[in-house]
N, C-alpha and C positions, 0 to 999 in steps of 0.2 A: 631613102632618107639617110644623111650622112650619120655616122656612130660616133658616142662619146659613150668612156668609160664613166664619166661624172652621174650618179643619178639626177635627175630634176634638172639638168638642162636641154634645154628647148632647143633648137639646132635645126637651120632654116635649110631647106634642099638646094644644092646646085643644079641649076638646069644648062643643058646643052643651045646652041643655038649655033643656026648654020653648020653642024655637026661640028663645034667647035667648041672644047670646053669652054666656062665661064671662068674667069680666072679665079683661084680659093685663099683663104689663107687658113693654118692652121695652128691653132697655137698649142703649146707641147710643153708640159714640164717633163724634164728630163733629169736624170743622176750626172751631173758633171759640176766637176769641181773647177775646174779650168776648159780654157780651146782646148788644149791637145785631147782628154779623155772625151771631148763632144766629137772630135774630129776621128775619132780612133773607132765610132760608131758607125756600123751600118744604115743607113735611110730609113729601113725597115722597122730597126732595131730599139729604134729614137721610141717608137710609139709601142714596141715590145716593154720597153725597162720604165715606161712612162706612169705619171702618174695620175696623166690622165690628157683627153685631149678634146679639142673641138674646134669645128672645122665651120666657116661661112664663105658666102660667095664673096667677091671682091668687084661691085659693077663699076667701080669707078676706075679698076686699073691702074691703081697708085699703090705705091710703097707707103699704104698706113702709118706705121710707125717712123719714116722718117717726114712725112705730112706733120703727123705730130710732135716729133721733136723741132722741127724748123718753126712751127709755129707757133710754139711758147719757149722758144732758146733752150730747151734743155738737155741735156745730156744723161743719158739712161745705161753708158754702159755696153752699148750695143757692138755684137762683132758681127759683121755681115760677112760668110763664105763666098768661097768660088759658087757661079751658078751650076749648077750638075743636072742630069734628068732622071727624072721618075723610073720605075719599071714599066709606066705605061706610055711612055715617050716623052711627055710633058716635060716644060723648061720649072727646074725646082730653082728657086733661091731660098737660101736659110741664113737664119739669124739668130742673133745666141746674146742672152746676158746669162754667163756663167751663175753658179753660188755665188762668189764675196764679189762680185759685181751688183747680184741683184740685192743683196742686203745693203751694197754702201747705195743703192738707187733705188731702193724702196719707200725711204721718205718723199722723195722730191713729187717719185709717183705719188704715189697717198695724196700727197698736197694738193697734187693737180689734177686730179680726179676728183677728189674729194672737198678740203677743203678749202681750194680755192675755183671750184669748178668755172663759176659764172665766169672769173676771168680766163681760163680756159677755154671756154665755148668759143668765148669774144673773139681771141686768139685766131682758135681755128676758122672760123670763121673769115676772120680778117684773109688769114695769108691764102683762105680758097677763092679770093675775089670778091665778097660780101651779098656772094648770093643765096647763101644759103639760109635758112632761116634760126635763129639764134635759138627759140625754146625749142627747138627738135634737137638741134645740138646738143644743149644742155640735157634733157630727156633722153638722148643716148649716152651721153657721159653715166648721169644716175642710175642707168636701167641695162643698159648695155642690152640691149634691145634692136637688132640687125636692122638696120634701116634698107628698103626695098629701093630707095633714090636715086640710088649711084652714087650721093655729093659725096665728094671724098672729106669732106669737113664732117660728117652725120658717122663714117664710116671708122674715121681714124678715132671720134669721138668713143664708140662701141668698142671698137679695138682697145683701146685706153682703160675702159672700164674691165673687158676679158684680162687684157695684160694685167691689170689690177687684181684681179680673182688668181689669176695662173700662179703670181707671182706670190702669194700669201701661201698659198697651196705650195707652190714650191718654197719658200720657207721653212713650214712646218715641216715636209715631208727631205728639209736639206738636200734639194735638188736646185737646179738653174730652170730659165725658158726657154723654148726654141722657137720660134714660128716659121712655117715655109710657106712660101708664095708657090703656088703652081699654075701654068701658064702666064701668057706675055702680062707684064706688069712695069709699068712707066717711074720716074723716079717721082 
């Protein structure tokens, strides 16, 4: 079962298949005030100084968070590094809203999560093709609740809602987000 330092959260296993991971993503509040002090940190280190972290599978193999920014136009801030790999060989990408990024992008989040969710579902929804089902959407927006689907519309949904928690938590605690994708992951 993966570990979170958070009490009370729930945290769904990644399973193998074809001896091949399933691809993760992990979201991570970190101490960084800027790039360079996030960039100045070990891989390792990110989840050593952290304030906490949790990790879910990724079955749709999309970049979550730019799923959700394309499909409600917004802009969060986000700095995506060089891809690097793991100590267990896997392909990492990370991604970073520093401190005074994530407080000038914590309202828009808020809004879009919260209260303007429905049209957010819609959104996501919309730009995954419109197959997905809209009150599962929204049901993961509210609940953030790892949808087992794949839709990356249900996925980026949950993500939104995590990033939403992460990012409060790193407020309080004056810290940024990181999240890292491990294994192959589509734009």
């Amino acid at each position: 079962m993966p570990r979170s330092w958070r009490p009370g959260v729930e945290l769904v296993p990644i399973r193998c298949h074809d001896s091949r991971v399933t691809p993760s993503i992990t979201i991570i509040s970190v101490p960084t005030e800027d790039p360079d002090t996030f960039e100045a940190m070990y891989i390792d280190e990110r989840r050593h100084r952290s304030g906490g972290w949790v990790t879910f599978p990724v079955r749709s193999s999309r970049m979550l968070d730019s799923f959700f920014m394309k499909a409600t136009a917004s802009d969060l801030g986000v700095l995506r590094l060089a891809d690097d790999t793991d100590a267990a060989g896997e392909k990492l990408t990370t991604c970073l809203i520093d401190r005074q990024s994530l407080l000038q992008a914590l309202p828009d989040l808020e809004a879009l999560v919260e209260a303007k969710a429905d049209d957010t579902a819609r959104a996501l929804v919309r730009y995954g093709g419109g197959g997905a089902d809209v009150a599962r959407v929204t049901a993961a927006l509210g609940t953030g609740e790892w949808p087992t689907s794949g839709d990356p519309a249900e996925e980026a949904a949950a993500f939104a809602f995590h990033l939403l928690k992460s990012a409060r938590v790193a407020r309080g605690d004056k810290m940024g987000v990181c999240w890292e994708y491990r294994g192959e992951i589509a734009w």
